[in-house]
C-alpha positions in Angstrom: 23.2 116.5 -26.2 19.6 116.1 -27.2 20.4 114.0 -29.9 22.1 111.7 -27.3 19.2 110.9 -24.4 17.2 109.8 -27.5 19.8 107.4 -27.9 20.8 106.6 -24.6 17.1 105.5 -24.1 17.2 103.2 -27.2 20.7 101.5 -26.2 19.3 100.9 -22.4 15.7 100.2 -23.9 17.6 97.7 -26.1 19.5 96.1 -23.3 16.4 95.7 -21.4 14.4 93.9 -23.6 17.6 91.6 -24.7 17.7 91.0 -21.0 13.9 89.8 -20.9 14.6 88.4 -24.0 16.8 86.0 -22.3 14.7 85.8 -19.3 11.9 84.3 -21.1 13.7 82.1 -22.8 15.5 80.9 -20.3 11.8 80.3 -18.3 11.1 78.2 -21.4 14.0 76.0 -21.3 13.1 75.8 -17.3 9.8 74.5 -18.7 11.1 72.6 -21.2 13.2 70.8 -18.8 10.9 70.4 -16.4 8.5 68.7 -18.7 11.3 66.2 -19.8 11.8 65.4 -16.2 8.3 64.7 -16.2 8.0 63.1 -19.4 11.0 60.7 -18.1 9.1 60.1 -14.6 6.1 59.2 -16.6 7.8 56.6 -18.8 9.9 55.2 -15.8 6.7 54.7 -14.2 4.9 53.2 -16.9 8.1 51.1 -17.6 7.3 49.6 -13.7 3.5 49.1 -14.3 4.1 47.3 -17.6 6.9 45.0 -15.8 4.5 44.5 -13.0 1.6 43.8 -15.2 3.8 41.0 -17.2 5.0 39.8 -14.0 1.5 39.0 -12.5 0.4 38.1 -16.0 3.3 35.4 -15.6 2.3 34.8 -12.2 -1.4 33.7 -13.2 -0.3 31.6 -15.8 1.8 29.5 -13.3 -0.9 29.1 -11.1 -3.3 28.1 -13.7 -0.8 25.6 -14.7 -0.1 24.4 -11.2 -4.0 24.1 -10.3 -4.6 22.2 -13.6 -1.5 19.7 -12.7 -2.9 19.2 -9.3 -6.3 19.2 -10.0 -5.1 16.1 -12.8 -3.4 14.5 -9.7 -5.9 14.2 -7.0 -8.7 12.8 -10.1 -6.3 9.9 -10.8 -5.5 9.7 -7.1 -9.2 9.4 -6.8 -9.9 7.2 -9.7 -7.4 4.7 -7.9 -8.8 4.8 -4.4 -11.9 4.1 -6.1 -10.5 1.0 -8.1 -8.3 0.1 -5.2 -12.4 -0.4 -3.2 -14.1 -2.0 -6.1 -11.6 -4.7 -6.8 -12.4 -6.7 -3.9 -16.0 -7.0 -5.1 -14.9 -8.4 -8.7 -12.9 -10.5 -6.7 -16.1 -11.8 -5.4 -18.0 -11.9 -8.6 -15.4 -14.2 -9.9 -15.5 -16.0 -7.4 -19.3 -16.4 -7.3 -19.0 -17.4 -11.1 -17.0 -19.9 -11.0 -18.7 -21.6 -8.5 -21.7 -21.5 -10.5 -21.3 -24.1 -12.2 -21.9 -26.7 -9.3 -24.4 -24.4 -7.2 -26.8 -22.3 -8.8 -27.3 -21.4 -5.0 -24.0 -20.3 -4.6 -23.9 -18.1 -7.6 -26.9 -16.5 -5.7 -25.2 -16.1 -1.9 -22.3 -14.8 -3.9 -24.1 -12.0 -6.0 -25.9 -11.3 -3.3 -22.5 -10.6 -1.1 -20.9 -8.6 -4.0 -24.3 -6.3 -4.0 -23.9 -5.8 0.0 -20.3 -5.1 -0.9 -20.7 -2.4 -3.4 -23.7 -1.0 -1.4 -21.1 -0.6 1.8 -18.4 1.0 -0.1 -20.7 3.7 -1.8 -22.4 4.0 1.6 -18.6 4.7 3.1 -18.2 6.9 0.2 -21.4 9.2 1.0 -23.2 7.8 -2.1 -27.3 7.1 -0.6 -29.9 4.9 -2.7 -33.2 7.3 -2.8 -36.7 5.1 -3.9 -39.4 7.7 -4.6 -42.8 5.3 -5.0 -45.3 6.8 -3.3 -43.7 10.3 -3.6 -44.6 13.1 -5.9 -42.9 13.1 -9.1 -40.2 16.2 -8.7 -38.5 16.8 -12.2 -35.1 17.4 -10.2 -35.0 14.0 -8.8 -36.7 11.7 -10.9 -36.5 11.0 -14.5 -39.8 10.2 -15.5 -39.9 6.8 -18.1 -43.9 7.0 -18.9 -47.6 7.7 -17.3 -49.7 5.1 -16.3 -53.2 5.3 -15.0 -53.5 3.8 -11.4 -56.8 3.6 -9.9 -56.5 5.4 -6.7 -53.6 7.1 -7.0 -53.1 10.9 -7.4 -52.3 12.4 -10.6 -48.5 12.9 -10.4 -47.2 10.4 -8.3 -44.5 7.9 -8.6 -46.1 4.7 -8.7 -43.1 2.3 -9.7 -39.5 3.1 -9.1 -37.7 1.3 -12.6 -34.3 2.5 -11.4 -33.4 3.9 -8.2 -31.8 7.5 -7.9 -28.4 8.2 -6.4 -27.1 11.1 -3.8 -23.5 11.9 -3.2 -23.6 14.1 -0.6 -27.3 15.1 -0.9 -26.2 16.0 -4.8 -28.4 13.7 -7.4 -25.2 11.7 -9.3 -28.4 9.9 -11.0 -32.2 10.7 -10.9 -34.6 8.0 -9.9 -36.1 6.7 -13.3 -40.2 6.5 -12.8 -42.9 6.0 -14.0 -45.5 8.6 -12.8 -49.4 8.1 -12.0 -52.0 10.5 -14.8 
C-alpha cells in the first residue's frame, strides 16, 4: 500500500499539470486570437484611412483642375470685356486717320478724342495716371531714367516725369519713369 500513495500522487500530480498544461495553452490561443482580432481591426482600419486618404487625394486634384479651368475662363472673359471697351477707340483712330489726309486738324481733334476715350475706360476700370514731379523719388513708384543737376532743387527729387506711372486699384501696374534731381 505504500508503494501505491507514491503512485497515486504521481498519476493525480500528472493529471494536474496535463490540466494546466492545457490551461495555458489554451490562454495562449486566447491570446493568439485576440491579437488576430486585433491585427484584423488594425488592417481594416488602415484599409479605411488609405481609401480616405486616396479619396481626398482625388478630391484635391479635381479641385485643382476645376480652379485652373475657371480661373482660364474668367482671364479670357476678362481679356474680352477689355477688347469689347477698346475697340471703340480704334474705331476712332481709324477714323481720325483717314481723315487726315484733308485736315491735319482733324487728325488732331480725333487723337485727341481717342486719348479722352482710353483715359475714361481705364478711369471706369480703376486704372489712375500718378505724375510725381516735384515729389521725392520713392524706388517703389518711380523708375528712375537718369540724374540731373537742377539748380534749386533738392537732391532726390523728381524733376521731369518721362513717362507717367499707372495704379490699378492703388497697385503700381507701371512705375512712373523719372528722372531724379543730384
Amino acid at each position: 500500500m505504500t508503494d501505491r500513495k507514491p503512485r497515486e500522487r504521481t498519476e493525480a500530480d500528472a493529471e494536474r499539470q496535463e490540466t494546466e498544461a492545457e490551461r495555458d495553452e489554451r490562454e495562449a490561443s486566447e491570446r493568439v486570437e485576440r491579437d488576430l482580432d486585433e491585427l484584423a481591426e488594425a488592417k481594416r482600419e488602415r484599409d479605411e484611412y488609405l481609401e480616405l486618404a486616396q479619396r481626398t487625394r482625388a478630391d484635391f486634384e479635381n479641385y485643382r483642375k476645376r480652379v485652373a479651368r475657371e480661373t482660364s475662363v474668367a482671364l479670357a472673359r476678362g481679356k474680352a470685356g477689355l477688347a469689347r471697351e477698346l475697340l471703340p477707340a480704334l474705331d476712332n483712330l481709324e477714323r481720325a486717320l483717314e481723315s487726315s489726309s484733308a485736315d491735319a486738324e482733324a487728325l488732331v481733334k480725333g487723337v485727341f478724342l481717342v486719348l479722352d476715350e482710353l483715359r475714361e475706360k481705364l478711369k471706369g476700370a480703376g486704372v489712375e495716371a500718378f505724375d510725381p514731379t516735384g515729389e521725392r523719388f520713392d524706388p517703389s513708384l518711380h523708375e528712375a531714367l537718369s540724374t540731373q543737376a537742377e539748380e534749386g532743387a533738392e537732391a532726390g527729387m523728381v524733376i521731369e516725369t518721362v513717362e507717367k506711372g499707372y495704379r490699378l486699384n492703388g497697385q503700381v501696374l507701371r512705375p512712373a519713369r523719372v528722372v531724379v534731381s543730384e
